[in-house]
C-alpha positions in Angstrom: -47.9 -3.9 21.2 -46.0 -0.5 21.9 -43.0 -2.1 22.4 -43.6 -4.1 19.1 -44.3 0.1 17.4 -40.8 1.6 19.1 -38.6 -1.2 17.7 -39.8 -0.4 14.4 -39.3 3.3 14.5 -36.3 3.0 15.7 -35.5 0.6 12.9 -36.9 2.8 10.5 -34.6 5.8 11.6 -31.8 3.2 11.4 -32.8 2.4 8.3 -33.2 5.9 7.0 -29.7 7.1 7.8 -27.9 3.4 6.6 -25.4 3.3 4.2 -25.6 0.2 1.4 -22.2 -2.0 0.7 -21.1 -4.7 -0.9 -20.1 -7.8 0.9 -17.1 -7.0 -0.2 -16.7 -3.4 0.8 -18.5 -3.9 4.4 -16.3 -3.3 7.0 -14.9 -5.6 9.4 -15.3 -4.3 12.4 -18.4 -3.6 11.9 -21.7 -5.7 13.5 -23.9 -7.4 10.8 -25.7 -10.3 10.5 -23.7 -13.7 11.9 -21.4 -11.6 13.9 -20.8 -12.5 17.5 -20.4 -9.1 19.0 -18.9 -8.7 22.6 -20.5 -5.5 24.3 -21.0 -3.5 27.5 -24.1 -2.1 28.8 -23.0 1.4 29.9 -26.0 2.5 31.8 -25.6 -1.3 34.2 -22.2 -2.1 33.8 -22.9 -5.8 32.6 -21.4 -7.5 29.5 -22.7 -9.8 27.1 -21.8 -11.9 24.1 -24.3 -12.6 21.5 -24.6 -13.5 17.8 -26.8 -11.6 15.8 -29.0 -14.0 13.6 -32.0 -13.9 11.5 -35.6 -14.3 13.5 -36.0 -17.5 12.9 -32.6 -18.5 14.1 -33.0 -16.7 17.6 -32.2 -18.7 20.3 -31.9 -17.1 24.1 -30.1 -20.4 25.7 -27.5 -20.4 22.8 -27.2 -16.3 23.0 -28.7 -15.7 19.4 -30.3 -12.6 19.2 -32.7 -11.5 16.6 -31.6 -8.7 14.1 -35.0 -7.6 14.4 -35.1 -7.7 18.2 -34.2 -3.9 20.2 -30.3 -5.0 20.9 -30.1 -6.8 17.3 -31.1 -3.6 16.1 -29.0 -1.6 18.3 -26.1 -3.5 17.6 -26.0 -3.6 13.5 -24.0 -1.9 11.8 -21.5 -0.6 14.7 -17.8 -0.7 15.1 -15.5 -1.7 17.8 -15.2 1.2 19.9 -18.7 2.6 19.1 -21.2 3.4 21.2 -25.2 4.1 20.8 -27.9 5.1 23.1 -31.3 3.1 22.9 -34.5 2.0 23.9 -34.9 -0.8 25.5 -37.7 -2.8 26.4 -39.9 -1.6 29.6 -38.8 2.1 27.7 -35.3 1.8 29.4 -32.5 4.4 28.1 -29.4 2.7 27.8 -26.3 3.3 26.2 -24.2 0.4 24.8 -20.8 0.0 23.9 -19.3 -2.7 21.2 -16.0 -4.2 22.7 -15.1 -6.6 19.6 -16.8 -7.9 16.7 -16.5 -11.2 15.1 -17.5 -12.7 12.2 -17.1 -16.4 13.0 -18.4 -17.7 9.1 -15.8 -15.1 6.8 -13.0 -16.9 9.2 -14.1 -20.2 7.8 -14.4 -19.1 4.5 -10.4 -18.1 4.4 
């Protein structure tokens, strides 16, 4: 249940310092919802590769991670380049680092 409590008040800081766009005006290097975001764990050297998706799409064997989960949350709204230090599950500091953003669904619509 904690770790339920520190994933939303670390959302809710999130939250409190977000800025609102416009699809339109969003920026493209930046992680949001459908983006496939290549990253490095700082703190254990390991990469990854996962698309952020909505909870009900979330799906560990295909890599789908929840927006609402602690790296979904981590992850949104970060640029390529950017780093962020969080709480992770187990109350694990880590510091993650976005390598590349993707939005595989704005490339279809071109």
């Amino acid at each position: 249940m904690s770790s339920s409590l520190d994933v939303r008040d670390s959302l809710e800081n999130e939250m409190a310092r977000a800025l609102v766009y416009n699809d339109d005006e969003y920026p493209k290097d930046a992680v949001c919802i459908g983006s496939v975001v290549e990253f490095t764990d700082l703190t254990t050297k390991e990469e990854g590769r996962i698309t952020i998706v909505l909870p009900s799409e979330a799906d560990v064997k295909e890599m789908k991670v929840s927006v609402l989960s602690p790296l979904g949350a981590a992850l949104i709204g970060l640029k390529n380049g950017k780093t962020i230090h969080w709480l992770m599950p187990g109350a694990r500091l880590t510091e993650i680092k976005v390598n590349n953003v993707l939005h595989p669904e704005a490339e279809l619509d071109q």
